[in-house]
C-alpha positions as CSV (number, residue, x, y, z in Angstrom):
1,X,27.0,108.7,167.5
2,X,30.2,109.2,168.7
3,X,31.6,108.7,171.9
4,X,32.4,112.3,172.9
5,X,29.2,113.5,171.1
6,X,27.0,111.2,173.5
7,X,29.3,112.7,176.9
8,X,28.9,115.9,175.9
9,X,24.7,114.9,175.6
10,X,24.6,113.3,178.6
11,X,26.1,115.8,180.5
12,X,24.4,118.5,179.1
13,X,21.0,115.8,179.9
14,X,22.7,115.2,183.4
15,X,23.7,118.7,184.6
16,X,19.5,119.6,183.6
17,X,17.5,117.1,185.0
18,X,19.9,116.8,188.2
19,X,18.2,119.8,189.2
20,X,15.8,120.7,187.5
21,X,12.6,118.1,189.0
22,X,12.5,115.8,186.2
23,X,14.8,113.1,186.7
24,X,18.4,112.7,185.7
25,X,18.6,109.1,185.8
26,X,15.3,108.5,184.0
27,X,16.4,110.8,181.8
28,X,20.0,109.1,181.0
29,X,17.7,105.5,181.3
30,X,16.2,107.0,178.1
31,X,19.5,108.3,175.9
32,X,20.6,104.9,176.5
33,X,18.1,103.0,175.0
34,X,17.1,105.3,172.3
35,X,21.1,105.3,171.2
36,X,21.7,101.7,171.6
37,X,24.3,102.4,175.1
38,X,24.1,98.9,176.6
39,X,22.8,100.4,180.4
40,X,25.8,97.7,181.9
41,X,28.8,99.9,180.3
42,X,27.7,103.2,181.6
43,X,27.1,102.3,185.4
44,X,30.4,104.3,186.2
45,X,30.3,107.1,183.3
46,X,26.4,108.2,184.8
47,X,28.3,108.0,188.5
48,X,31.0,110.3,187.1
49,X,28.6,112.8,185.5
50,X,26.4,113.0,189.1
51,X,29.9,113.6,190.7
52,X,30.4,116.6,188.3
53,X,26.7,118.0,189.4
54,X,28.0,117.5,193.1
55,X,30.6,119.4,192.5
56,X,28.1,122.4,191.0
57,X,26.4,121.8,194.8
58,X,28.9,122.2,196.4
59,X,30.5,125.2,194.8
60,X,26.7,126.5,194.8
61,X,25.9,125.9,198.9
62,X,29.8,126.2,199.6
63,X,29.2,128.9,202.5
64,X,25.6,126.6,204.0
65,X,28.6,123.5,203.9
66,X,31.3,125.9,206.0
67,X,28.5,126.1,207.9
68,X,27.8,122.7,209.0
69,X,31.1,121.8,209.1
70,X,31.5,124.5,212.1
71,X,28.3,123.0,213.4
72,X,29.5,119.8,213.9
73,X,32.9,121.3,215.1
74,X,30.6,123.0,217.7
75,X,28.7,119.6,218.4
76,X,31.4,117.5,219.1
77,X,33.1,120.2,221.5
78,X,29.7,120.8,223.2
79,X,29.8,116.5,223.8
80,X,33.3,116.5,224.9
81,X,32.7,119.1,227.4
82,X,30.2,117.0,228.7
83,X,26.7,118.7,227.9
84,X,23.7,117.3,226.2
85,X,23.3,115.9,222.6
86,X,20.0,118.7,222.5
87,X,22.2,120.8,223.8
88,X,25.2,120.0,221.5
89,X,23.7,119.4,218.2
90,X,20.1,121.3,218.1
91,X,20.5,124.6,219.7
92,X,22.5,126.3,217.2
93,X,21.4,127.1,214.1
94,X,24.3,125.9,212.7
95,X,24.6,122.2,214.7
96,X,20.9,121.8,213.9
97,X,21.5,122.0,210.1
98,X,24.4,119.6,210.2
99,X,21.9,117.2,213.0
100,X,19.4,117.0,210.0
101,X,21.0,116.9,207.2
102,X,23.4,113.5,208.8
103,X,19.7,112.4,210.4
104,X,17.8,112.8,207.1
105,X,20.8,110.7,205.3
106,X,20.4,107.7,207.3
107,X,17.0,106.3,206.0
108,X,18.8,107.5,202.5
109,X,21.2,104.7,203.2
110,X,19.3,102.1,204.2
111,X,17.0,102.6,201.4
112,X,19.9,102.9,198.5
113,X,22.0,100.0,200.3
114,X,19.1,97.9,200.4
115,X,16.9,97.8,196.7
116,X,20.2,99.6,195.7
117,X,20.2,96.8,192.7
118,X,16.6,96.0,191.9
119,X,16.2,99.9,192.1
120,X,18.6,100.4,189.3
121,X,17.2,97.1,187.0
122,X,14.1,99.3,186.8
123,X,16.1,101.6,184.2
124,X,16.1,98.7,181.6
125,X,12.6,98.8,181.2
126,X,10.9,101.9,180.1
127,X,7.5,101.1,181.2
128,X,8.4,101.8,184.6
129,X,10.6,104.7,183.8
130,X,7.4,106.2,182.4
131,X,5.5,105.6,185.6
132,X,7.9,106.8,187.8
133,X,8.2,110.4,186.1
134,X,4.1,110.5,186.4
135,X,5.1,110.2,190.1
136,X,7.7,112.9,189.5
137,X,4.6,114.9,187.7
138,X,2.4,114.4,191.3
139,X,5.2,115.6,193.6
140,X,5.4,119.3,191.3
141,X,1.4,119.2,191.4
142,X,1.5,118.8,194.9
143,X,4.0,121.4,195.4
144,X,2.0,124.1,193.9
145,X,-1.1,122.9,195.8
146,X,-0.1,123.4,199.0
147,X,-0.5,126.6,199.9
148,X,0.8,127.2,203.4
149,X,4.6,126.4,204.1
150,X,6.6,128.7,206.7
151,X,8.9,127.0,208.4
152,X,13.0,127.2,208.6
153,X,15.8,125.6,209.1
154,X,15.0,126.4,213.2
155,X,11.7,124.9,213.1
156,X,12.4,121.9,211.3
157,X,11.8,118.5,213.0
158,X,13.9,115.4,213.1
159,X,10.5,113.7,212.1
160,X,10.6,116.5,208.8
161,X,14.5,115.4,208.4
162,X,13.5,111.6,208.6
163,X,10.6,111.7,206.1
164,X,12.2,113.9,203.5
165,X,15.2,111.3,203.5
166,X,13.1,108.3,202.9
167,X,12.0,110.3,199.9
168,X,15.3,110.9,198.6
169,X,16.2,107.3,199.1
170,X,12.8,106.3,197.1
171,X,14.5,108.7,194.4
172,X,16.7,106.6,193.4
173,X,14.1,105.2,191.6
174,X,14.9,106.0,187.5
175,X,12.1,108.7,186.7
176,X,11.7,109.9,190.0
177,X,13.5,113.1,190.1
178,X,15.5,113.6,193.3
179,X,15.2,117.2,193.7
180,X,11.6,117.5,192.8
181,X,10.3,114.7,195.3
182,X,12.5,116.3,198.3
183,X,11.2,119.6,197.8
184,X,8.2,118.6,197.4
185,X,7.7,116.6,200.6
186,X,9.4,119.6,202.2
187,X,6.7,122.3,201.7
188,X,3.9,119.5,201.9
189,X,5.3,119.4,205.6
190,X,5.4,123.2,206.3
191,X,9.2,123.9,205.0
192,X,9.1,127.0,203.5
193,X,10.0,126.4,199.5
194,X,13.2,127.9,199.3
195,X,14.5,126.4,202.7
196,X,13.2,123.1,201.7
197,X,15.0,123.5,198.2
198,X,18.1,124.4,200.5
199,X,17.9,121.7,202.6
200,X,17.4,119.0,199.5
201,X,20.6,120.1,198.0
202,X,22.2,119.8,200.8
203,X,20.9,116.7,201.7
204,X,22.1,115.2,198.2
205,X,25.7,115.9,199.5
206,X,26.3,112.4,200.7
207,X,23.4,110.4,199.1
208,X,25.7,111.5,196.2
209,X,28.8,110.6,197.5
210,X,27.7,107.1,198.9
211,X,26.6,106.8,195.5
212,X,29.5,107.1,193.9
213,X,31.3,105.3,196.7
214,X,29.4,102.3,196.1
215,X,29.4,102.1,192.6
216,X,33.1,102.9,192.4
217,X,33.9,99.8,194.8
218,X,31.9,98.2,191.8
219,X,33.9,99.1,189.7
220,X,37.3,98.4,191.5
221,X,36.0,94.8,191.3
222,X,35.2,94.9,188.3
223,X,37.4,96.7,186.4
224,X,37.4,100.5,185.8
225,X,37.2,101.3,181.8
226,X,38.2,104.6,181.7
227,X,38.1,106.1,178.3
228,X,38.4,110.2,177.8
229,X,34.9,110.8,177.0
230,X,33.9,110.5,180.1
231,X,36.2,113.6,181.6
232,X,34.4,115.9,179.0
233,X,30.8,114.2,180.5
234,X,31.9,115.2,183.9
235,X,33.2,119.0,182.8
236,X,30.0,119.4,180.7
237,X,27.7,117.9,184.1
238,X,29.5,120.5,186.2
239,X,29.2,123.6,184.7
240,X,25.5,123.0,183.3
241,X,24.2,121.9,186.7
242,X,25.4,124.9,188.2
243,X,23.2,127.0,186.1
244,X,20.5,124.6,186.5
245,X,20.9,124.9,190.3
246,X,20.3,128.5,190.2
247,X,17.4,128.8,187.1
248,X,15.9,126.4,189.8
249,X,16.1,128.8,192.9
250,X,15.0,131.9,190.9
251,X,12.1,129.4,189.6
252,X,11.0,128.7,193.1
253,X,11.0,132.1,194.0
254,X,9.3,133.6,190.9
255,X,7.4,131.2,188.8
256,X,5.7,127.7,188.8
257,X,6.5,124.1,188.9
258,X,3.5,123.2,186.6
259,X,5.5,123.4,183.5
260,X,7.9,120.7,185.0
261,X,5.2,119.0,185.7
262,X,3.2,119.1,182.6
263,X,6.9,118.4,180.7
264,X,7.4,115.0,183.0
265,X,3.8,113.6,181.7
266,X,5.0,114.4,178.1
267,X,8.3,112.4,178.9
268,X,6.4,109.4,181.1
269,X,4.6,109.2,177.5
270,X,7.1,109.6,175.3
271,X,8.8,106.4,177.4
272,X,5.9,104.4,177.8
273,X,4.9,104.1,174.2
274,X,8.7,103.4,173.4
């Protein structure tokens, strides 16, 4: 296969499953190995296709980001005229989103710093790929169990911001889609489903970005191999995880998240018997 055939593949794979709850990275653990892509050479080419799906977040939330940008604006005027971090950062709907998304980023951090490397070893063994999207298969189940979720932005906890960012940081886990565990742990704490798809994008933001940051300071040391395959991989990420993004939100408005969840057992099998 050729080189621009596979980017244009694994974008297409990567702008899909970014969003859509099945896993990008499980998903791009398998293209490798069933086409022979030693895992080592495309570290930075998977980075560059997740920044192209950031950019379809961004572009997607762009007026929820102006939003938290004037939040923290708001914040950090509130603290320099001397009044309370409450106060400052949680009164507002605006501050408040900006408080939990940075708050529900830090155990995020920790997490990817930390088993950053053993975390991303997994990928070369499919056995655990495969048990990580039956994981990914729970999370959807789970979703459609529980019943009961109204809470918004405004009602949200620090505790909720905390929990759903330990998720994400578990998510970086091959197999364990992202998107689909946040969400998840969202409603089953009483976020409303669309809010709680709202705030996991958002959230992705910088768990992205640190992402990339990391692995590009990887590759500085290193040594980047660019090749031009990879800038059609990142066009082809961006534009189909945008339309991911929203078949997603019309999805959790209108339908079910048993089909993703029935599809991730078929690709946990489909990887475990490879």
């Amino acid at each position: 296969m050729s080189h621009n055939l596979h980017a244009i593949i694994a974008g297409i794979i990567q702008g899909l499953t970014e969003f859509i709850p099945v896993s990008s990275s499980g998903h791009l653990a398998i293209l490798h190995k069933v086409f022979g892509f030693e895992s080592d050479s495309n570290l930075f080419f998977d980075v560059i296709l997740h920044v192209g799906t950031l950019l379809a977040v961004i572009f997607f939330y762009r007026n929820s980001i102006i939003e938290m940008i004037k939040g923290a604006i708001f914040g950090l005027k509130s603290l320099m005229a001397k009044k309370g971090i409450k106060e400052s950062f949680f009164t507002s709907a605006d501050s408040k989103l900006f408080s939990l998304i940075f708050l529900g980023s830090i155990p995020t951090a920790i997490i990817g710093i930390v088993f950053k490397d053993w975390f991303e070893g997994l990928a070369d063994n499919l056995l655990y790929v495969g048990i990580a999207l039956l994981a990914t298969s729970a999370f959807l189940i789970m979703f459609e169990l529980k019943k009961k979720a109204f809470k918004k932005i405004d009602s949200m906890s620090v505790a909720d911001s905390f929990i759903i960012g330990i998720v994400q940081g578990l998510a970086i886990i091959p197999g364990i889609s992202r998107s689909g565990s946040t969400i998840s742990t969202g409603k089953l704490l009483g976020v409303e489903k669309e809010t709680a798809a709202k705030y996991s994008f958002l959230l992705s933001l910088p768990a992205i970005s640190g992402a990339f940051l990391l692995k590009f300071k990887d590759a500085v040391e290193e040594g980047i191999k660019y090749e031009n395959y990879m800038l059609i991989g990142f066009v082809v990420s961006a534009v189909t995880g945008y339309f991911a993004l929203k078949l997603l939100i019309w999805m959790i408005k209108k339908s079910s998240m048993y089909y993703f969840a029935v599809y991730c057992i078929i690709a946990a099998v489909f990887a475990i018997t490879r």
